[in-house]
C-alpha positions in Angstrom: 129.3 148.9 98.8 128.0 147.8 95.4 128.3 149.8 92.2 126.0 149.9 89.4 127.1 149.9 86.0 124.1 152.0 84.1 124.3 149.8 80.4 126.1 151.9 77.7 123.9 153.0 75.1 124.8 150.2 72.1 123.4 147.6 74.9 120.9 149.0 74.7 119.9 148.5 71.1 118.8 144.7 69.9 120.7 144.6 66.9 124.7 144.3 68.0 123.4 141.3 70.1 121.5 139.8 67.3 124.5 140.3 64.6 126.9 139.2 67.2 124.9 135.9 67.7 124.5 135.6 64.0 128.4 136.1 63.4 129.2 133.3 66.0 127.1 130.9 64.2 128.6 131.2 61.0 131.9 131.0 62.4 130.4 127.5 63.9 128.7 127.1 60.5 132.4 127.4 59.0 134.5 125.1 60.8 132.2 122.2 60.9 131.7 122.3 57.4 135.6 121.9 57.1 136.5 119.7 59.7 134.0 117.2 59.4 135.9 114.6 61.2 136.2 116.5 64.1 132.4 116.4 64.6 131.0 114.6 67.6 127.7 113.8 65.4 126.4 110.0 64.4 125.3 110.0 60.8 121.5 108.2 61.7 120.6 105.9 60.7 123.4 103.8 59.1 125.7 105.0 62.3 123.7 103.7 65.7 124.9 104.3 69.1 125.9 101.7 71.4 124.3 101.6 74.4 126.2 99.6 77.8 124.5 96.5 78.6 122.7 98.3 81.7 120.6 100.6 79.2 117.0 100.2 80.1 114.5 100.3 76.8 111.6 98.7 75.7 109.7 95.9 77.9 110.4 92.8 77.1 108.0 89.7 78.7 109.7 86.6 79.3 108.7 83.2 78.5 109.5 79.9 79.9 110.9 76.9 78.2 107.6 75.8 76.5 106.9 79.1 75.4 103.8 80.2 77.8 104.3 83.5 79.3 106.4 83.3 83.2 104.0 86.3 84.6 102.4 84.5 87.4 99.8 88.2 87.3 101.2 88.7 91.1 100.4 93.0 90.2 103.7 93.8 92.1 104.7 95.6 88.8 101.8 97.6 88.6 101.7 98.1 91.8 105.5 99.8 91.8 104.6 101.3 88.6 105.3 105.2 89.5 103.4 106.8 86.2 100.6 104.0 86.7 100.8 102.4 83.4 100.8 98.7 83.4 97.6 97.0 83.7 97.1 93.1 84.1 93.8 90.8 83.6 94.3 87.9 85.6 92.6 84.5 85.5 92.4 81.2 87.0 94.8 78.6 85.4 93.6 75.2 84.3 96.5 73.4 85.8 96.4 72.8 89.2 99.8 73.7 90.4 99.8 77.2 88.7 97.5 79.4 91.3 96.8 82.2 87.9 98.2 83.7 84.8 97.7 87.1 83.1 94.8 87.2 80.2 95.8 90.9 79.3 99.2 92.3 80.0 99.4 95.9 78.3 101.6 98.7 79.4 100.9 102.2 77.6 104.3 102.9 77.0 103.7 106.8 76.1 103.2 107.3 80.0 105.8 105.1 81.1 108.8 107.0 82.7 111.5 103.9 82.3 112.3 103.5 85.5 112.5 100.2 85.9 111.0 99.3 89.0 108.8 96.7 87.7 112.0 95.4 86.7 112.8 95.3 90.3 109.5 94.3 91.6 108.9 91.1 89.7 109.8 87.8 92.0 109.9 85.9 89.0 111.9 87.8 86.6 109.1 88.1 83.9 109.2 91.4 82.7 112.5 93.4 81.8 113.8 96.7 80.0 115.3 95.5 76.9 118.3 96.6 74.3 115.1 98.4 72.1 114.9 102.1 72.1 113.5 103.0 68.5 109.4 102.7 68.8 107.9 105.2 65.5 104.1 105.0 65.4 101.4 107.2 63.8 98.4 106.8 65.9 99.2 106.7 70.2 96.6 103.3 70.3 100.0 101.9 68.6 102.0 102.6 72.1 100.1 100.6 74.2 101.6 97.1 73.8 99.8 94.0 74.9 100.8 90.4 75.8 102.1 89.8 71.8 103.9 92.7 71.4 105.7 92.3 75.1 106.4 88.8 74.4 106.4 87.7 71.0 107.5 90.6 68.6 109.5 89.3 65.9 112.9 91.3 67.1 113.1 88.7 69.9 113.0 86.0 67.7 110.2 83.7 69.9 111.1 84.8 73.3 113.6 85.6 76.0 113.8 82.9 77.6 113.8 83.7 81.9 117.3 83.4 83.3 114.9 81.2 86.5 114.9 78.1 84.8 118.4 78.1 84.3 119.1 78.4 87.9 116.5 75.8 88.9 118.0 73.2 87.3 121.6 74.3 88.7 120.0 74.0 92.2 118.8 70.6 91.1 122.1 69.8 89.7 121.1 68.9 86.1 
C-alpha cells in the first residue's frame, strides 16, 4: 500500500525554494572566495591542462621524408568517416611507382565527431588526431582545413614525419 504525502502548503509557494537556492549559492559564493586554493579551477589561459598522450585533437597529415604528403587518396578515411566530413580529390601521379595522390584533402572539422576512425582506417598512417585542441575562428569557412592547414601549419614545425619510414628501414636493417 502506498501513501501520498499531499505537499504542505510552504511547498507550495515558489519563493522558499528560490531563497533556499539563493542562500546555498552564497554560502558556495563564500567559501571559494576564501579558500581559493582549495579550488579545483585552472586559471586559462596561463594554466593549461595536460592531456595523456592518447588524447585525440586536431588532424594532423603526415609527410614523408622529402616532405610530399604520405596519403596515397585510398578514401578508406572517408569512407569510415561516421559524420561524413572528409573529402579527398585524387589524381594521377607523375611517377610511375606511385598509383595516385590527393589534390584536395579538407575535412570540415565543425561536423567532425573525433572519433578517430580515420585514424584507424588509414593503411599508411597518414592522417592522425594530434595534441591540438584550441581552434578559435570567426567565420565557419575557417573550420574546414585543407591539405596546408592538415599538413603544414606552423605549430608542427614542417611536418610529422610518418612513423612507416622508420620501420621500413628497420626491416631493411639500415
Amino acid at each position: 500500500m502506498s501513501l501520498v504525502k499531499r505537499p504542505s502548503p510552504a511547498a507550495q509557494w515558489y519563493l522558499p525554494g528560490i531563497l533556499a537556492g539563493m542562500w546555498f549559492t552564497l554560502k558556495k559564493m563564500i567559501y571559494n572566495i576564501f579558500n581559493q586554493k582549495k579550488m579545483v579551477t585552472l586559471n586559462y589561459p596561463e594554466e593549461k591542462y595536460e592531456y595523456s598522450p592518447r588524447f585525440k585533437g586536431n588532424h594532423v597529415l603526415t609527410v614523408k621524408k622529402d616532405g610530399s604528403i604520405r596519403c596515397t587518396a585510398c578514401m578508406l578515411c572517408a569512407t569510415n568517416c561516421p559524420a561524413q566530413c572528409i573529402k579527398i580529390t585524387a589524381a594521377e601521379h607523375d611517377d610511375p611507382t606511385v598509383e595516385k595522390y590527393p589534390i584536395a584533402y579538407e575535412i570540415d572539422v565543425l561536423r567532425c565527431v573525433y572519433c578517430g576512425f580515420c585514424e584507424e582506417a588509414c593503411p599508411v598512417d597518414a592522417i592522425r588526431m594530434g595534441p591540438e585542441w584550441q581552434t578559435a575562428g570567426l567565420a565557419g569557412s575557417k573550420f574546414t582545413y585543407d591539405i596546408q592547414q592538415l599538413a603544414y601549419r606552423p605549430q608542427l614545425k614542417g611536418g610529422v614525419q610518418s612513423v612507416l619510414d622508420d620501420q621500413e628501414r628497420h626491416k631493411k636493417g639500415i
